[in-house]
N, C-alpha and C positions, 0 to 999 in steps of 0.2 A: 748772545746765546752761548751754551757752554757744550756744545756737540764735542760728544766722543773725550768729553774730561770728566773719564771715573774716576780715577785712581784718589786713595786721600795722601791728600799734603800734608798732613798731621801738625799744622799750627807750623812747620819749619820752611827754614832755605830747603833747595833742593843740595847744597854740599852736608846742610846739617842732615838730612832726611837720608840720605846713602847713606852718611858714615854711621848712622843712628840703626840702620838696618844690615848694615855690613858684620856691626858688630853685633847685634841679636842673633844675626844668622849662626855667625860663629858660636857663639854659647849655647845656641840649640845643638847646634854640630855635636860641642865639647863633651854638655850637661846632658843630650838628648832629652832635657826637658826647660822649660823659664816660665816664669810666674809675671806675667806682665799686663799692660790692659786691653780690653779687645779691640780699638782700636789698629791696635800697635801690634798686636797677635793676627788682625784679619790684612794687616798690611805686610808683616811678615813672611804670611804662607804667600800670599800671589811672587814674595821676592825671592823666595826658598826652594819652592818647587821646583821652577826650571833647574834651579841649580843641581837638585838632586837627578832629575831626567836628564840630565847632562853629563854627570856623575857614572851613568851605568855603562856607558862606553870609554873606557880609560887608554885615552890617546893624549899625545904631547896638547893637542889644540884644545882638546875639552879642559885641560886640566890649566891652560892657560887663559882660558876665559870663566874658569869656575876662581881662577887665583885672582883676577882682577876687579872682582865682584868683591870678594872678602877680604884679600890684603893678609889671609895667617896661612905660613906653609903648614901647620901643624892642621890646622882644620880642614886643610886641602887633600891632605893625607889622610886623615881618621876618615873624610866624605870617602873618600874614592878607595880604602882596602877594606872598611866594615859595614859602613853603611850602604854601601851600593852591593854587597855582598847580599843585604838583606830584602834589600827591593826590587832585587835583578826581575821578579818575577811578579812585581805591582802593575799595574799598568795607572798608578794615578793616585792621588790623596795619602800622600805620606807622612801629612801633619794629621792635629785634632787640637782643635781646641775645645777644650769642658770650664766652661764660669762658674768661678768660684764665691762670686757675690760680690759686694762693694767694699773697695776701700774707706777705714778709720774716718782718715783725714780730708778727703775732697770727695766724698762717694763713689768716685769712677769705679764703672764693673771691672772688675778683675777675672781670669782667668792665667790657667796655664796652658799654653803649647806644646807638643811633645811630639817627639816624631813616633809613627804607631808601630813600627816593628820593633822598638824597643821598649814599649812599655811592660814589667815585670808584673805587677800589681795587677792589673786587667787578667793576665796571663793565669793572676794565681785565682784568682776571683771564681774561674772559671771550675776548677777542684774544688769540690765540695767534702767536706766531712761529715760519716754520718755520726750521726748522736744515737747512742744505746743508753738503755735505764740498767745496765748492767753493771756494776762496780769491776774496778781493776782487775780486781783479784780473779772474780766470775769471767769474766773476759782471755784473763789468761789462763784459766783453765778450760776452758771451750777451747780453746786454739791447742794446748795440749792436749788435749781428749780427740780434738780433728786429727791430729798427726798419729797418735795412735791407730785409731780407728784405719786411716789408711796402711799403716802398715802390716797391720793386723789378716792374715788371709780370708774371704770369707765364704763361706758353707756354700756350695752349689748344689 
């Protein structure tokens, strides 16, 4: 009976399988984003997260059990003065993963990872522009005609 054994082993040792996710973590850290496959992306977040909830309190102990986890001072640093800057006020779901469809060569679904306070593109997504049937020209002379019009006193 296989009681209480969720987690996936992803086809590895357990020394392949750390060091295979120590370094993902890192390059999410680095890149705030990685294009890898969901597998490896849903296994990812369960190993990432705490580390970021751990991240938001910046003590000599958090930052020695977030360093033992990843092995990079560099990424131990970028978690703990940008990233925790950003999530000080999440309370949870710092990743996302969005599937990108299957790979070429062995079909495995692909997706990328990204941590969500840093995503730019979503951010921009959200500003719209409007569309006028107005030509340049007509457009810049309404905006000139506006600023007139305001400075212009008018009749009471």
């Amino acid at each position: 009976m296989r009681h209480n054994k969720k987690f996936n082993h992803l086809g590895r040792t357990a020394s392949h399988r750390n060091a295979m996710l120590s370094n993902m973590a890192t390059s999410l850290i680095m890149h705030k984003r990685i294009t890898t496959t969901v597998a490896k992306a849903k296994a990812l977040k369960k190993y990432v997260e705490p580390l970021i909830t751990k991240c938001k309190q910046d003590t000599t102990n958090s930052r020695r059990v977030v360093f033992s986890y990843l092995q990079d001072k560099y990424a131990v640093t970028e978690l703990f003065k940008e990233v925790s800057v950003k999530v000080a006020d999440r309370p949870g779901g710092y990743t996302r993963i969005i599937k990108t469809g299957h790979r070429l060569g062995d079909n495995a679904e692909m997706c990328f990872i990204e941590l969500v306070d840093f995503d730019e593109n979503m951010a921009k997504q959200t500003v719209k522009k409007t569309r006028t049937r107005r030509s340049k020209k007509s457009a810049e002379g309404a905006a000139v005609a506006e600023t007139k019009a305001e400075e212009t006193p008018k009749a009471e």
